[in-house]
C-alpha positions as CSV (number, residue, x, y, z in Angstrom):
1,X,0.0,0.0,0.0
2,X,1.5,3.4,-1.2
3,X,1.1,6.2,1.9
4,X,0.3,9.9,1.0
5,X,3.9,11.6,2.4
6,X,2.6,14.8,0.9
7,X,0.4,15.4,4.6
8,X,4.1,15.2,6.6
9,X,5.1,17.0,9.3
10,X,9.1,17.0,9.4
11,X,8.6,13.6,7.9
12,X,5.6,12.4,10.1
13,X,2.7,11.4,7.9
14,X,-1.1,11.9,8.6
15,X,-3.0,8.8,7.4
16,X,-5.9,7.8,5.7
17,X,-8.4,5.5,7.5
18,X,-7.8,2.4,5.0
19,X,-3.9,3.1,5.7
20,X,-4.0,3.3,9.4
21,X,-6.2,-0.6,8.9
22,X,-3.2,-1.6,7.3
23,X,-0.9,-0.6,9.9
24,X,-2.7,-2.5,12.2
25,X,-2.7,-5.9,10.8
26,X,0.2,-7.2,12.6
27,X,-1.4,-6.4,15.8
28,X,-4.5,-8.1,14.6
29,X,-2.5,-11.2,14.2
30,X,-0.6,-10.9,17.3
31,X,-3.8,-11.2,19.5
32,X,-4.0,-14.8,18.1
33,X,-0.9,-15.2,20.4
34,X,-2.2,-14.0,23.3
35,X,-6.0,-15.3,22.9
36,X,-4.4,-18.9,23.5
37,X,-2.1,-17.6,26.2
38,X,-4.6,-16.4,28.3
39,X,-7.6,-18.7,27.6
40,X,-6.1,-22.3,27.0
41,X,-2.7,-21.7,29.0
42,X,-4.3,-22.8,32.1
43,X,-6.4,-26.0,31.0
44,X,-2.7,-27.1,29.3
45,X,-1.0,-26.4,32.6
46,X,-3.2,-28.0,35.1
47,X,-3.4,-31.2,33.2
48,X,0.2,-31.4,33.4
49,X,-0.1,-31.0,37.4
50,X,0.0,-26.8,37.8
51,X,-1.9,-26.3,41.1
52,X,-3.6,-22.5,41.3
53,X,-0.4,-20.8,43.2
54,X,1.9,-23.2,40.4
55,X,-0.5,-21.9,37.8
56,X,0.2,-18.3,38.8
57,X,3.6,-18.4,39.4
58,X,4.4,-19.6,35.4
59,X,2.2,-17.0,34.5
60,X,5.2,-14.8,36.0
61,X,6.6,-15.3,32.1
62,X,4.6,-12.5,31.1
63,X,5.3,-9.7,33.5
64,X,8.7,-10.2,34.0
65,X,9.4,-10.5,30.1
66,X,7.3,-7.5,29.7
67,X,9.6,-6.0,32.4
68,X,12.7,-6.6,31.1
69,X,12.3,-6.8,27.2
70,X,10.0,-4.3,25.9
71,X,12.6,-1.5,27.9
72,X,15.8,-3.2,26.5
73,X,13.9,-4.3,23.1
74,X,12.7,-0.6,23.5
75,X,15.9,0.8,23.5
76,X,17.7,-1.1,20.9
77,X,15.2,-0.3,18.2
78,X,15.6,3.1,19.4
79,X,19.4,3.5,18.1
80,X,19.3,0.5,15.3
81,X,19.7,1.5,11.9
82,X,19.0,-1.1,8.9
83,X,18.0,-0.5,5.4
84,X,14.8,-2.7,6.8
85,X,14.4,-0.1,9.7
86,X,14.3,0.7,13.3
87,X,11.4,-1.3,14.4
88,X,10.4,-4.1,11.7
89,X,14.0,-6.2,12.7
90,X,12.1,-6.8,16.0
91,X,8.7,-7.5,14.7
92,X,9.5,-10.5,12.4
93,X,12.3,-12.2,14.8
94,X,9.6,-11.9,17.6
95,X,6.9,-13.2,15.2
96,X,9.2,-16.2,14.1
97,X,10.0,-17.2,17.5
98,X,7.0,-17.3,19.3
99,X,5.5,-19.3,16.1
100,X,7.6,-21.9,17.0
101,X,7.2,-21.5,21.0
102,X,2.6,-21.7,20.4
103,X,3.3,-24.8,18.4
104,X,5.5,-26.4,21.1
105,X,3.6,-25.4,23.8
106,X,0.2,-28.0,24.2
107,X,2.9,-30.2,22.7
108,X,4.8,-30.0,26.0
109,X,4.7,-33.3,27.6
110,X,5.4,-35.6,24.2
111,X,8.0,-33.5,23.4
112,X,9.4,-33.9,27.2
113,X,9.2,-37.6,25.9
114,X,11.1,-37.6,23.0
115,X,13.9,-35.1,24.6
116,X,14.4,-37.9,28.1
117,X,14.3,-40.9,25.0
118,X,16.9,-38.9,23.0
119,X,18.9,-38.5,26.3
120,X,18.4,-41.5,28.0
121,X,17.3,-40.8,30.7
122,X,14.0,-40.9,33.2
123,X,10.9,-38.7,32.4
124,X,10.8,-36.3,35.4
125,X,7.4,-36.2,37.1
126,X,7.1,-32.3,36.0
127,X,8.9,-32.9,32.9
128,X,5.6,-31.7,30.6
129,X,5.0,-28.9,32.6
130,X,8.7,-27.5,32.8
131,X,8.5,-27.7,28.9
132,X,5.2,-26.0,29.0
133,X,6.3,-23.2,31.6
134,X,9.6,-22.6,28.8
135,X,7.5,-22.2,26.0
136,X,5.3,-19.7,28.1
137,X,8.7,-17.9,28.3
138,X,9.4,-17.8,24.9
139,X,6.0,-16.8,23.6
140,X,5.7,-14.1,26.0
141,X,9.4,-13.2,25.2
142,X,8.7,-12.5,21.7
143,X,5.5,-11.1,21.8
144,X,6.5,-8.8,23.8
145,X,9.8,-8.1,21.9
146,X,7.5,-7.3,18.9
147,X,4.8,-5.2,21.1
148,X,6.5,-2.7,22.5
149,X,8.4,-1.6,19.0
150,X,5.3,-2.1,17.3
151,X,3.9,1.0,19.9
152,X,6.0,2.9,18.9
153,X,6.0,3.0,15.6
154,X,3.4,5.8,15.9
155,X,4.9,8.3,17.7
156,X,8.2,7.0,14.9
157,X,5.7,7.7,11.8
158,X,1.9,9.8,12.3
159,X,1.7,13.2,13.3
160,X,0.8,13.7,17.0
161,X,-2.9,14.6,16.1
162,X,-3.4,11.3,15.1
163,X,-1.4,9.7,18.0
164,X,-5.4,8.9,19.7
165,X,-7.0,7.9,16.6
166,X,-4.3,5.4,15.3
167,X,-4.1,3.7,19.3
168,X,-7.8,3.4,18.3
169,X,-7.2,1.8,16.0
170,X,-4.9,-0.6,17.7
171,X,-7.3,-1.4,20.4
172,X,-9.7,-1.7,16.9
173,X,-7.4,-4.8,15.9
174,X,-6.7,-6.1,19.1
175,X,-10.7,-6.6,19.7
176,X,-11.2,-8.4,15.8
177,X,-8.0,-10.1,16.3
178,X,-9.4,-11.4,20.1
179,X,-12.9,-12.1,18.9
180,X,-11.6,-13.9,15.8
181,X,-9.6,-16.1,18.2
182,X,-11.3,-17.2,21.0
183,X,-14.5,-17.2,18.8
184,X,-13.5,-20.0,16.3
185,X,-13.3,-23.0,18.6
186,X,-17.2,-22.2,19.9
187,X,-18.6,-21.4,16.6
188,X,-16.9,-24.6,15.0
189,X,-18.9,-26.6,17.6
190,X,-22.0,-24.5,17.1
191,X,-22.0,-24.6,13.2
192,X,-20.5,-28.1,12.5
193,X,-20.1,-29.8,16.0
194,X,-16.7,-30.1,15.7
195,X,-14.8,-29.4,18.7
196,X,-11.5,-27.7,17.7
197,X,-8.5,-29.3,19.4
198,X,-6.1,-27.1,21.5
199,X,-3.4,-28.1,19.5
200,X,-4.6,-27.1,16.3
201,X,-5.6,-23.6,18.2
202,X,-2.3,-22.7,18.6
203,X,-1.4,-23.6,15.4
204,X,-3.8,-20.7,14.2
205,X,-2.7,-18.7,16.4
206,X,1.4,-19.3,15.6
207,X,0.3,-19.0,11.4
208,X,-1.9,-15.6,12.1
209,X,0.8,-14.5,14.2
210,X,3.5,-14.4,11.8
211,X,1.6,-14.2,8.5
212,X,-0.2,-10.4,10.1
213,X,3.5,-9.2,11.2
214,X,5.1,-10.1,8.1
215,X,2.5,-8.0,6.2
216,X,2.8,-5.1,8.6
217,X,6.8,-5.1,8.0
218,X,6.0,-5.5,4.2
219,X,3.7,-2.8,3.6
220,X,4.3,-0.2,6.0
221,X,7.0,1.6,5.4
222,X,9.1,3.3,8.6
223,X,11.1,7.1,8.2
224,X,14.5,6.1,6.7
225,X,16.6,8.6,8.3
226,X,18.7,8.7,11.5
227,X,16.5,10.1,14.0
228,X,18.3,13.3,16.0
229,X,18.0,13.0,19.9
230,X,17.5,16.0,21.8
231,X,21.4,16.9,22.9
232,X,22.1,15.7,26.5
233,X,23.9,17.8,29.1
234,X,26.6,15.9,28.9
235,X,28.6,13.7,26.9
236,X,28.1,10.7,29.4
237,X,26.3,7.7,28.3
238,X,23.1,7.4,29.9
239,X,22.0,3.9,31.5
240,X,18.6,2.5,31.5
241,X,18.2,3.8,34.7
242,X,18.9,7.5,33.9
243,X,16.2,6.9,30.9
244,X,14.0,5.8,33.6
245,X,14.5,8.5,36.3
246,X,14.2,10.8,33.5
247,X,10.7,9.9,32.4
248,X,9.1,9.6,35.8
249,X,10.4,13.3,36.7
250,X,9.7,14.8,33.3
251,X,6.4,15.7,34.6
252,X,4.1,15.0,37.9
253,X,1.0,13.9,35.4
254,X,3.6,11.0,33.8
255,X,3.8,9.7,37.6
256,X,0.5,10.1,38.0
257,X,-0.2,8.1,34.5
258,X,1.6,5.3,35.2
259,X,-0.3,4.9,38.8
260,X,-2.9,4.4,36.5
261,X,-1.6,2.0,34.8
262,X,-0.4,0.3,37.9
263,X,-3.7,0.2,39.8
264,X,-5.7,-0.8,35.7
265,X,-3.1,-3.7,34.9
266,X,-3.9,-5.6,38.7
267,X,-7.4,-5.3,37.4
268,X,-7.3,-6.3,34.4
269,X,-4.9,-9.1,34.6
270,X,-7.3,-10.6,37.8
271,X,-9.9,-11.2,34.9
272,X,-7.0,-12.8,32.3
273,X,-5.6,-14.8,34.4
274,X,-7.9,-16.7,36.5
275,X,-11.5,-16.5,33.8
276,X,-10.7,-19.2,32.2
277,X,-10.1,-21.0,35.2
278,X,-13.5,-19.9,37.3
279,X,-15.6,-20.4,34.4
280,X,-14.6,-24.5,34.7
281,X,-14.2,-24.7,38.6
282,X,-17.3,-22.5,39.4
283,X,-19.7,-21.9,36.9
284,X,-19.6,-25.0,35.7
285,X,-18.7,-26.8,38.9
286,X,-15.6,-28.6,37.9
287,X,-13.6,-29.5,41.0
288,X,-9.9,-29.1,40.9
289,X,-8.4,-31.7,38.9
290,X,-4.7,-30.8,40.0
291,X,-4.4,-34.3,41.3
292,X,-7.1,-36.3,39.9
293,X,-6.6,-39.4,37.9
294,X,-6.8,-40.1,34.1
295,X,-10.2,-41.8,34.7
296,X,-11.9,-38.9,36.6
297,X,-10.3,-36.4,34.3
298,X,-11.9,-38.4,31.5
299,X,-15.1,-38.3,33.3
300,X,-14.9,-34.2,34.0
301,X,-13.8,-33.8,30.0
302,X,-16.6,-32.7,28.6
303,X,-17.7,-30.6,31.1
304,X,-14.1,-28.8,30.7
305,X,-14.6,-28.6,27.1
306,X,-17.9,-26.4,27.5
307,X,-16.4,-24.4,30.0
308,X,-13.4,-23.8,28.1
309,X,-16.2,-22.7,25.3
310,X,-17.7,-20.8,27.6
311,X,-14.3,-18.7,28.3
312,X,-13.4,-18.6,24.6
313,X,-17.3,-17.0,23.9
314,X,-16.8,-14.7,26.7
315,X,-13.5,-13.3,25.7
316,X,-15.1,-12.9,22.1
317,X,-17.7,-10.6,23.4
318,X,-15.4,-8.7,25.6
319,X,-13.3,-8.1,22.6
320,X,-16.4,-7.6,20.4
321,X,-17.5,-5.0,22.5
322,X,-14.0,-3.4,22.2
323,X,-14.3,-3.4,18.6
324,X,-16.9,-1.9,18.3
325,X,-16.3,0.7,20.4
326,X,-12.3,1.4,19.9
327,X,-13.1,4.0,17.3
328,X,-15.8,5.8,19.0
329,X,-13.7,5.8,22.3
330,X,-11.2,7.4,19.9
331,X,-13.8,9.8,18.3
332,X,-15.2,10.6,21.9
333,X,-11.6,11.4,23.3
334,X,-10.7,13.9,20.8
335,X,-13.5,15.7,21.0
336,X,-13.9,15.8,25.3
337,X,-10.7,14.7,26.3
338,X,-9.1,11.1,27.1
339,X,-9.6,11.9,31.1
340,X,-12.9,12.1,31.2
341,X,-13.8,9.0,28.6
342,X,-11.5,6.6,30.2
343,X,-12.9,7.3,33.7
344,X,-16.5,6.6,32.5
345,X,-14.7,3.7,30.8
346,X,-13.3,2.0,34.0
347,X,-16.0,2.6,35.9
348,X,-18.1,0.1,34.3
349,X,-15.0,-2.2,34.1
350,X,-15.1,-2.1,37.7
351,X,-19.3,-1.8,38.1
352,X,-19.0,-5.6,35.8
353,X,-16.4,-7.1,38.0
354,X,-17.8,-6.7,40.9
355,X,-21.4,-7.6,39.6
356,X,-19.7,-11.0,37.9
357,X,-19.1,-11.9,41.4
358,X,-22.7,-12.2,42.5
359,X,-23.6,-14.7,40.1
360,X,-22.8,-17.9,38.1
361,X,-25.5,-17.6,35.3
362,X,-23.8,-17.8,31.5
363,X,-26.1,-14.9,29.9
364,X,-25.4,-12.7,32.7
365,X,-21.4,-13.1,32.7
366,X,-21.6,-12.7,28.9
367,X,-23.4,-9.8,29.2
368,X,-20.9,-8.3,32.0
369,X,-18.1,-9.3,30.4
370,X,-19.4,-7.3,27.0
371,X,-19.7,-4.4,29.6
372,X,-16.4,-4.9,30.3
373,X,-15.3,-4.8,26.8
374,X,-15.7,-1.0,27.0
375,X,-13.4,-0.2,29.6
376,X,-11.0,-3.0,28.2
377,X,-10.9,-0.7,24.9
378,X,-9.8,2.6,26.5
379,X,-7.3,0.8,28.2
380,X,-5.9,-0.4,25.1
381,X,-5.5,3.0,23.6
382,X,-5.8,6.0,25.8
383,X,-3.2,6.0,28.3
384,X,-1.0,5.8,25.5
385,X,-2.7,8.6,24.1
386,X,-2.1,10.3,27.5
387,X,1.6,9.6,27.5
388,X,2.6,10.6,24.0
389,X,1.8,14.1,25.3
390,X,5.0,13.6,27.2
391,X,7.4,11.4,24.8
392,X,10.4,13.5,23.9
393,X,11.6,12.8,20.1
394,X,13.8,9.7,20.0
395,X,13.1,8.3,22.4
396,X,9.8,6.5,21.9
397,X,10.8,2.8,21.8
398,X,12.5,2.8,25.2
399,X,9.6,5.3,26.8
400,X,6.9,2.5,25.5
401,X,9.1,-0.1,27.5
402,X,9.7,1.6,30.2
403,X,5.9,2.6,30.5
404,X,5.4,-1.3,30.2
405,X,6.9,-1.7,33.5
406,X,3.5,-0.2,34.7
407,X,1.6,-3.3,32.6
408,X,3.8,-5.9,33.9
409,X,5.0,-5.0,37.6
410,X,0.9,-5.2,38.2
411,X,0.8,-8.9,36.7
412,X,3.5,-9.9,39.0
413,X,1.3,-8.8,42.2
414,X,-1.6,-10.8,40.5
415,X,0.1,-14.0,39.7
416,X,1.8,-14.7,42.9
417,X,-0.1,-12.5,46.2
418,X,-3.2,-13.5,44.5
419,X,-3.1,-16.2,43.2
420,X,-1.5,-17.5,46.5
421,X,-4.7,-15.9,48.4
422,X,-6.7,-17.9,45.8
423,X,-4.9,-20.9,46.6
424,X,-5.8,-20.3,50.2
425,X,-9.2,-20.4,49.5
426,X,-10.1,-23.5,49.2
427,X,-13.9,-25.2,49.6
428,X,-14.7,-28.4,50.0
429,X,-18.1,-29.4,47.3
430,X,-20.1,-32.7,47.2
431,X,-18.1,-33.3,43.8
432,X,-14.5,-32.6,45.2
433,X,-12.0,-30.0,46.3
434,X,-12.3,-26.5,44.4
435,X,-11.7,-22.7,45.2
436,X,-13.2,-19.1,45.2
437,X,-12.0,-18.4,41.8
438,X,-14.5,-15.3,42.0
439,X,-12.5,-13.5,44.6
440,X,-10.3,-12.4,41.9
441,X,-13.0,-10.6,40.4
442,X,-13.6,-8.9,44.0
443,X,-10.0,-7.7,44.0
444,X,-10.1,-6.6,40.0
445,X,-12.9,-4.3,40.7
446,X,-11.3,-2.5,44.0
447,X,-8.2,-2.2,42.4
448,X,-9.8,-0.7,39.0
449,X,-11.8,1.8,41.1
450,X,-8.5,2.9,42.5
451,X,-7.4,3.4,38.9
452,X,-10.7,6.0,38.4
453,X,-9.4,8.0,41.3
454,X,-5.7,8.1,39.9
455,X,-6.9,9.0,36.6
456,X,-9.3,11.7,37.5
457,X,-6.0,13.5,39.5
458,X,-4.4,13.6,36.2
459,X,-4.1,16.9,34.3
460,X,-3.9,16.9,30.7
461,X,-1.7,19.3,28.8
462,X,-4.9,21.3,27.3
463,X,-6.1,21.6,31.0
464,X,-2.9,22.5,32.7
């Protein structure tokens, strides 16, 4: 696709609707990626032993990659130079690798076979699920390595007053891309009652993955030339730390903006983590099958299968809802300010949370979860929009990973304090031992709250 250069600001271009769908196509296929991750990760693990608190410490891979990569990923794309560009080197390795890693990963316990055969030696009782907790690393490795550069290449490209409109249209793909994903498996079994293995999941999600990043990198083009940083004081050379010190003084509302974040990303990763899980163990009744035998696993299959629907549907309407309303959101902002629409937003994020607490009736959860779909979209766009206010040119790629730290240092709270407090929460039922998977929920919508109050302290630059 040819882009109109002839609307450029000192080599930032202002593009057309079709072109800024065409930018985000690799993020469309990227949410395949995480679609599995989050829905079927948990089903894979605990039937190769994960107990809740086991569960939630290998979803550590995601926080602590998003931690450490997207800043150093960040970074590096900021000062690489190719005749392919700054960012695109990171999309495609990132898109490779994690193709390779969703493939692998409900693979995990045959190929734990083959590698003790090949060396001889005993299968470990944890063997499957140390491959499955690697390949969790990886994927969240690389999609992160591809996320964060992928940010910012709009700050890189599109004039600032379309820095809203085109995180719109981000949070746009991210809901297709989600709804596509977790929707096939469910509507397979609607339309042709055919249930969709998990292995052949990830294998759409490892093709959609790589096939949407390799278009991006193909057909959007980057700015060519070296990129002049603002002169520093000094001659020394600054560490990631200085970077970071930097950005968190450059203005009290950048603080204040990633306190957001902080208090949005426990929320929202209470609902990620542990859905998929408390739509088997209590709305369908499934006790824990940590330790359970092959024969009463068998006999709870089918009843994990729906629930595992179940999540997948949900997670479609959430992201349905989100694409639907990621361009209005984006409309909305510009025309009363991203404040006042993402605090309406999270409010009813919070409002569905705590309402999915109170009951275990499918319509109602699909319906709260679509409620939550809104406040899910403004998350995916407008804090972003809120920070590029602040991003001084050059360095975009390491400000988009150091404001990741804000997205992942949540998850880490969420995967070990509570999914520990989960843990300790246990209920005995007539059909077995199980747990109040719905106190997550409790916590989310707290915590979300908390992130309404942070963000209506913030001042944005046309109120200041």
């Amino acid at each position: 696709m040819t882009e109109n250069a002839s609307n450029s600001n000192n080599g930032l271009r202002k593009l057309s609707s079709l072109q800024l769908l065409n930018f985000c196509l690799g993020f469309f296929g990227l949410q395949f990626a995480w679609q599995m991750r989050i829905i079927l990760s948990g089903p894979v693990t605990e039937g190769l032993g994960a107990s809740p608190f086991l569960f939630g410490l290998i979803w550590l891979a995601g926080p602590v990659t998003g931690m450490v990569v997207q800043p150093v990923i960040g970074a590096l794309s900021d000062n690489t130079q190719t005749k392919f560009g700054r960012r695109r080197p990171y999309l495609m390795l990132g898109a490779i690798l994690a193709a390779i890693a969703l493939w692998a990963f409900p693979n995990s316990e045959g190929i734990a076979n083959i590698l003790a055969a090949k060396m001889h030696v005993p299968v470990p009782v944890f063997g499957g699920l140390i491959v499955a907790a690697i390949m969790i690393w990886v994927i969240d490795a690389c999609v992160n390595a591809a996320q964060g550069p992928y940010r910012a290449l709009i700050p890189d490209n599109i004039v600032p007053e379309q820095h809203a409109i085109a995180n719109s249209y981000l949070s746009f793909a991210i809901g297709l891309g989600s709804v596509i994903a977790a929707g096939t498996a469910p509507f397979l079994k609607w339309a042709f009652n055919y249930q969709m293995s998990v292995e052949a999941q990830f294998i759409m999600a490892a093709l959609a993955f790589s096939l949407g990043m390799t278009w991006t990198c193909i057909t959007f083009k980057e700015k060519t030339e070296e990129v002049k940083k603002e002169p520093e004081e000094n001659t020394k050379k600054r560490t990631f730390m200085d970077d970071f010190k930097t950005f968190l003084h450059s203005s009290p509302e950048v603080f204040k903006i990633c306190m957001m974040q902080f208090f949005t990303w426990v929320g929202v990763m209470c609902m990620f983590i542990f859905f998929t899980q408390f739509a088997i163990h209590t709305v369908f009744s499934v006790p824990d099958l940590t330790t359970a035998s092959d024969i009463v696993k068998e006999s709870y299959a089918m009843s994990t299968a729906k629930a595992t629907n179940f999540s997948s549907v949900c997670f479609a309407v959430l992201n349905l809802v989100c694409f639907f309303v990621s361009i209005p959101i984006g409309i909305l902002s510009t025309k009363y300010g991203n404040k006042k629409v993402h605090i309406i937003s999270l409010l009813i994020m919070s409002i569905s949370y705590l309402l999915m607490t109170m009951t275990t009736n499918v319509k109602l959860i699909m319906i709260l979860m679509g409620a939550a779909g809104i406040g899910w979209s403004s998350i995916l766009s407008l804090p972003f929009a809120m920070l590029s206010e602040y991003i001084k040119k050059g360095s975009e790629g390491a400000v988009m990973g150091i404001f990741n730290i804000f997205i992942a240092g949540p998850q880490i709270l969420v995967c070990t304090v509570v999914a520990w407090f989960i843990s300790k929460c246990a209920i005995k039922t007539p059909l077995g031992l199980n747990y109040h998977w719905e106190y997550s929920f409790l916590i989310g919508a707290i915590v979300l709250f908390c992130a309404v109050v942070m963000t209506y302290l913030i001042k944005e630059k046309q109120e200041a």
